[in-house]
N, C-alpha and C positions, 0 to 999 in steps of 0.2 A: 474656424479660420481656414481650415482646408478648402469647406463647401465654399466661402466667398473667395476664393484665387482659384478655385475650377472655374466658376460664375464668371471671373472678370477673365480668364483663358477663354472659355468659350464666344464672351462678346467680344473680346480683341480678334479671335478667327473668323468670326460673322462676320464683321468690319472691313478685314481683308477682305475673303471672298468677296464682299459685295465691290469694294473698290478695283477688284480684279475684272469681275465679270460685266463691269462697265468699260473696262480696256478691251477686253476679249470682245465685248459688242462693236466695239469705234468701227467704221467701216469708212470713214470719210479723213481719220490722221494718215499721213504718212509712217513708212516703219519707223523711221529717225525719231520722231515724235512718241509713237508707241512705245519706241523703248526708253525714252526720259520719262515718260508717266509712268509705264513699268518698276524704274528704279526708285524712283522721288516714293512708290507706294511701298515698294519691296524693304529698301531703307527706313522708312518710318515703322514699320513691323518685324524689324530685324531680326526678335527673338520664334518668329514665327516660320523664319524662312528656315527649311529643312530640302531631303533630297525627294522625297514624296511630290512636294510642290514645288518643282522644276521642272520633275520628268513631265508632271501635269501640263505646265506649262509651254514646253516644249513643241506638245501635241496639240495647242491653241494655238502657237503662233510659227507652227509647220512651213508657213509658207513667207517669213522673215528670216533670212538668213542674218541680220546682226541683231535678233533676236535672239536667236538659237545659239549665237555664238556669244554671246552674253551670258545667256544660260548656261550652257558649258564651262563656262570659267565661273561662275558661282559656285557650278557645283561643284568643280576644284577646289574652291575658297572652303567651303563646309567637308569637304573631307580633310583640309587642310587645317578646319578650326582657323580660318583667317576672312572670315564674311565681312567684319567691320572693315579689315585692310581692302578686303576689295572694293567696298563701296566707296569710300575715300580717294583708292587710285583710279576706280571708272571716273570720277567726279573730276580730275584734276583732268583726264584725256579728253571727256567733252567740252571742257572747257576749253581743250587748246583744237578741237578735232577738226570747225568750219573753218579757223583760221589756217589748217593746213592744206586742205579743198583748196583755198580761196588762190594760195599761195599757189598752187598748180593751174588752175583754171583763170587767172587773170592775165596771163603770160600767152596762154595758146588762143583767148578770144578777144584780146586785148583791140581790137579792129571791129568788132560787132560791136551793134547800135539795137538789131531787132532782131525780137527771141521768138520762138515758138514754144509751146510746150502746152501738157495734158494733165491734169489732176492734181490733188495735191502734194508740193514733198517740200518737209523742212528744211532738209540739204539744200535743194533750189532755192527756197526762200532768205537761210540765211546768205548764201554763197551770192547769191542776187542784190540781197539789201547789201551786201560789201563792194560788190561791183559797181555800184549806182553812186557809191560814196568817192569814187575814183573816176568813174566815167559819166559826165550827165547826159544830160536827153537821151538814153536807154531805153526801149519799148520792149513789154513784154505781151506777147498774142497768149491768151489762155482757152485754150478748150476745156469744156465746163465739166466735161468727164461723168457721162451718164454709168449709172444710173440713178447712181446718187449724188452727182454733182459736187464733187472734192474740187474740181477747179475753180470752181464760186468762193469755199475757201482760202485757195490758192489766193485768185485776184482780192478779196477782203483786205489781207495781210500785207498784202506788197501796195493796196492801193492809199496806205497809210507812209509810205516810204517818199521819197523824188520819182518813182520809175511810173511810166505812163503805163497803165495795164490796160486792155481788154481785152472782151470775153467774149466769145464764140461759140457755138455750136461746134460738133463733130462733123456737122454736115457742111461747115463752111471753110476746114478745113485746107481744101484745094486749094480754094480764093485764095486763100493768106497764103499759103507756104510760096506762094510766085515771087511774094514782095519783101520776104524776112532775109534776115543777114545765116543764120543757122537756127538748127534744131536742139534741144535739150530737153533731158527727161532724167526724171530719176534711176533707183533701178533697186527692187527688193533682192536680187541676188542675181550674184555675176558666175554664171557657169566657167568650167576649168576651160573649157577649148576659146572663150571670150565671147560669147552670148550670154546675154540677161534677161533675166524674168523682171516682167514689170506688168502691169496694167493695161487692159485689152484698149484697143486704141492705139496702145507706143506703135504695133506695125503700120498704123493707118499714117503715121510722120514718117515712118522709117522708109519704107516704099516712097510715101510721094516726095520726101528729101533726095531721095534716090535718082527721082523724076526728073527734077528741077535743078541737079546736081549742087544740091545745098549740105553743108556739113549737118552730121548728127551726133552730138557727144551727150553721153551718158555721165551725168555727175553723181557719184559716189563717196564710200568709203572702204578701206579692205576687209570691215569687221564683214561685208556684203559677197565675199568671195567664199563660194562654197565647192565641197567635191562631190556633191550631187548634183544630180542635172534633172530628176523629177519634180514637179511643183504641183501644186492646188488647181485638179481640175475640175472641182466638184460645181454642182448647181448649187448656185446661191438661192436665196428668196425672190422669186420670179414677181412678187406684191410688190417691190423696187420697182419695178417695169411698168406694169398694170395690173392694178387693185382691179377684182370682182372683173377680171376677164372672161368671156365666154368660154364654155365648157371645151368647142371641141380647137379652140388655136390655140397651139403650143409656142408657150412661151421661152427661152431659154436667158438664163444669168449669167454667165461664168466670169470670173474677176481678173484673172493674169493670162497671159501667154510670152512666149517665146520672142524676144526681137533676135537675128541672126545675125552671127559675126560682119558678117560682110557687108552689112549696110550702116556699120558703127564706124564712126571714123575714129574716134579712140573713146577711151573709159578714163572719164578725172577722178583719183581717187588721192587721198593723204599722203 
């Protein structure tokens, strides 16, 4: 009896990990996303989650701040002996969390018609299909967000909605931002001085919003608010860029940077 409940403990931990290290790969969800597949996984393995596999956790998704802070109250929850209450009461907050967004973000854009925006984010997508439900003929500009194209994503999901999408280049950029109503973008974490880390690209809207003097609002949530201010500057897999490139051009990856306070006209959050 023993040997078969070690047998089915070890294939139950296989199972995770594996279901784990296909989140830890997504490279095309948004955070908001990553961390509903996070929990829906973590939840269904309840008896599995411990503080081992947090901390682990934690250091695969370094660069999600309402990951990490999801994290952190779990691991509150398991020293607490309250994991099940937590998953319950996260369950009931994302349930009410885009309608709280929406609640703030429909009042300060309530006069735009035409969006801009870069890559993929669930926040934008639900917060958008709710807007579209109140305002029609809404047009969303999508840049496709090299270099692996989370904007293609992006436009998929909303192209199943009322809202007119299309999709763009980085390189055409300019062209569009002359003729939109405002800028928005998600944002993986909101520094304490009021800059955010998002996805290389956000400066290239932020600057030419700037240009054009077009507003730029960053849609959020507070789980997004962090008191670090370092993020993910590591080389990605440069094979995203150009497969079997020649030996001596140097390729470079990197995923996030800095957008700076002063070119955000404000931050919608819950």
């Amino acid at each position: 009896m023993i040997t078969i409940l070690e047998n089915l403990f070890t294939i139950m931990k296989d199972k995770l990990k594996h279901q784990l290290k296909r989140i830890t790969n997504d490279n095309t969800s948004g955070s908001k996303e990553l961390l509903q597949k996070l929990h829906f996984v973590l939840k269904e393995y309840i008896n599995e989650v411990d503080s081992e596999l947090t901390e682990s956790l934690k250091k695969d998704f370094d660069s999600f701040q309402s990951i990490k802070s999801y994290l952190n109250d779990l691991q509150q929850a398991i020293n607490d002996s309250a994991v099940k209450d937590f998953f319950e009461s996260f369950d009931k907050y994302y349930g009410s969390l885009y309608d709280a967004v929406y609640d703030n973000f429909k009042e300060e854009l309530k006069k735009a018609k035409k969006f801009l925006t870069i890559y993929n984010s669930n926040t934008l997508f639900e917060i958008l299909k709710r807007f579209a439900d109140d305002n029609k003929n809404i047009e969303i500009i999508i840049s496709e967000g090299r270099p692996v194209n989370e904007g293609r994503i992006l436009a998929e999901k909303l192209s199943e909605t009322d809202i007119k999408v299309t999709l763009i280049t980085e390189a055409q950029i300019y062209q569009y931002m002359q003729n939109i109503d405002t800028v928005i973008i998600g944002a993986d974490k909101i520094l304490p001085g009021g800059s955010v880390i998002n996805k290389v690209g956000s400066n290239t809207l932020a600057v030419l919003a700037e240009y054009f003097g077009k507003h730029f609002y960053v849609i959020s949530d507070n789980s997004k608010r962090s008191d670090e201010t370092g993020f993910d500057e590591s080389e990605k897999d440069v094979s995203e860029i150009w497969k079997d490139k020649p030996d001596n051009i140097k390729v470079t990856n990197k995923y996030f940077e800095v957008v700076q306070k002063d070119f955000i006209t404000k931050i919608i959050t819950d």
